[in-house]
N, C-alpha and C positions, 0 to 999 in steps of 0.2 A: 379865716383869711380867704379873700375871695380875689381873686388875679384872674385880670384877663390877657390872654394871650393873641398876640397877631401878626397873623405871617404878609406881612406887606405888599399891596399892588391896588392897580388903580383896575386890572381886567378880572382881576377876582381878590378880593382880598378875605384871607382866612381871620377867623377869629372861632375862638373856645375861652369859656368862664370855667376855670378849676379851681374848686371849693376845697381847702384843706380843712378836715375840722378833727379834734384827737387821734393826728399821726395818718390819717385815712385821705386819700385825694377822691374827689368824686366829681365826673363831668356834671356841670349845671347846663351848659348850652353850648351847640357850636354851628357853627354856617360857614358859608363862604359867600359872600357878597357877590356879587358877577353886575356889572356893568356895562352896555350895550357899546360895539364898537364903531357903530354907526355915530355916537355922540363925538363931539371932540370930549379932547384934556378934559380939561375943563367941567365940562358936563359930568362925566365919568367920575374925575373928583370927589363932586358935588354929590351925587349917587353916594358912592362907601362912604363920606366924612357924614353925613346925613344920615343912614343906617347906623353908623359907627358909634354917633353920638347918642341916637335912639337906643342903644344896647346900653350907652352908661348912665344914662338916665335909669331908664329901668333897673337896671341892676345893682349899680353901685360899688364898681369893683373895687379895692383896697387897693391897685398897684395895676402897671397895666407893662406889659412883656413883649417883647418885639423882636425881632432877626434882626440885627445889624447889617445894613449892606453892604455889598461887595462890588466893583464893577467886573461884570462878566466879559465877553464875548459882543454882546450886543448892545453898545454903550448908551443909545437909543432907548433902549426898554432900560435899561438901570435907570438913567434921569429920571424917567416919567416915574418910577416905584421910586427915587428919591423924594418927587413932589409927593406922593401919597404919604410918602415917611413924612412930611413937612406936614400934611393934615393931621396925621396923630400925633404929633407934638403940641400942634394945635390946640386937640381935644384937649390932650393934659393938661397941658398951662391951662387952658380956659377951666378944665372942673378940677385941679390942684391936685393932678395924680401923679405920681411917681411914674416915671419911666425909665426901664433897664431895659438895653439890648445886650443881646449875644449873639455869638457870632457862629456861623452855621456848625464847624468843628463841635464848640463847646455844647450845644443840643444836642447833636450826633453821639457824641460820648458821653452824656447825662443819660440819654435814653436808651442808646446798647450796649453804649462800652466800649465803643469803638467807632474814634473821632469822624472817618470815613467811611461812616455804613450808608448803606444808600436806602430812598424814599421804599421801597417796600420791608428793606428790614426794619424801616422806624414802624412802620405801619403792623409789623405783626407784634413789634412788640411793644406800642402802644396799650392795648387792652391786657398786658401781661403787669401794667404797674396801676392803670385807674380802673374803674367801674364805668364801662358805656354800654347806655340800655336803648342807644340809637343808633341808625344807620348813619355811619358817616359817608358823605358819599365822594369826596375832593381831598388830593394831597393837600391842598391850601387847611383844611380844617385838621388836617393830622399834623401839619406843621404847629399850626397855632396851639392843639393839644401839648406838643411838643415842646412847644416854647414857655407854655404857663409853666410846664413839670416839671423844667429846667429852672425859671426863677424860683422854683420851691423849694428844688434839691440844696441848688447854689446858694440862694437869699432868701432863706426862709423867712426872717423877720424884717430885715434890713435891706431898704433900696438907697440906689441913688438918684438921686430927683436930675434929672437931664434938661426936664420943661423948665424954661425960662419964671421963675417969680414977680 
């Protein structure tokens, strides 16, 4: 089973491919997309949904994994990561992938155990449950790691298809 995982935005959007194969999770790829801010919306969109799509081509993920949003503090930057979230639904529906979100809590506690752990406790113990043989360099890409490992623990076989048919 092959899940891609992605931490949603339009100024970087995370993404990681985790391979389960007999019980073993293995990083296949991960990035962080980054988008120039000089562009508008718009443009920047069109940037990640464009790479995005390029990753499912190639790859051909079985299920695709995502953070559920939240509105924060800055209602401003939530919308605009809402329209990116509105591209990868996009993707789905158009290449017929299942999409499940979760929501920051439940990755939190999939990956340490504890629903409020913060971005560098995921990150130490990230490499304590897959095998990465790359430099990861962006919380966005430990998120998205995060998010595949999550759909795997939680929904190992079984998604919910969220993309429109």
């Amino acid at each position: 089973m092959l899940i891609l995982g992605i931490d949603p935005g339009y100024d970087r959007l995370g993404v990681a491919l985790v391979k389960k194969d007999g019980g073993k999770e293995e990083l296949v790829f991960s990035d962080c997309f980054i988008s120039s801010n000089k562009d508008t919306l718009g443009e920047r969109l069109l940037v990640v949904g464009n790479k995005l799509e390029k990753l499912i081509k190639e790859y051909k993920p079985d299920s695709i994994a995502t953070e559920k949003l939240y509105f924060t503090v800055n209602q401003k930057t939530a919308l605009s990561v809402a329209e990116a979230r509105g591209v990868i639904s996009y993707l789905c529906a158009k290449h017929k992938l299942p999409l499940t979100e979760y929501t920051p809590p439940q990755i939190k506690l999939t990956v340490t155990g504890y629903g409020n752990a913060n971005k560098k406790q995921i990150a130490e113990m990230i490499p304590r449950l897959i095998k990465i043989s790359k430099e990861v360099r962006y919380d966005d890409e430990y998120d998205a790691i995060a998010i595949a490992l999550t759909h795997l623990a939680i929904n190992p076989t079984k998604t919910q298809n969220l993309s429109p048919n």
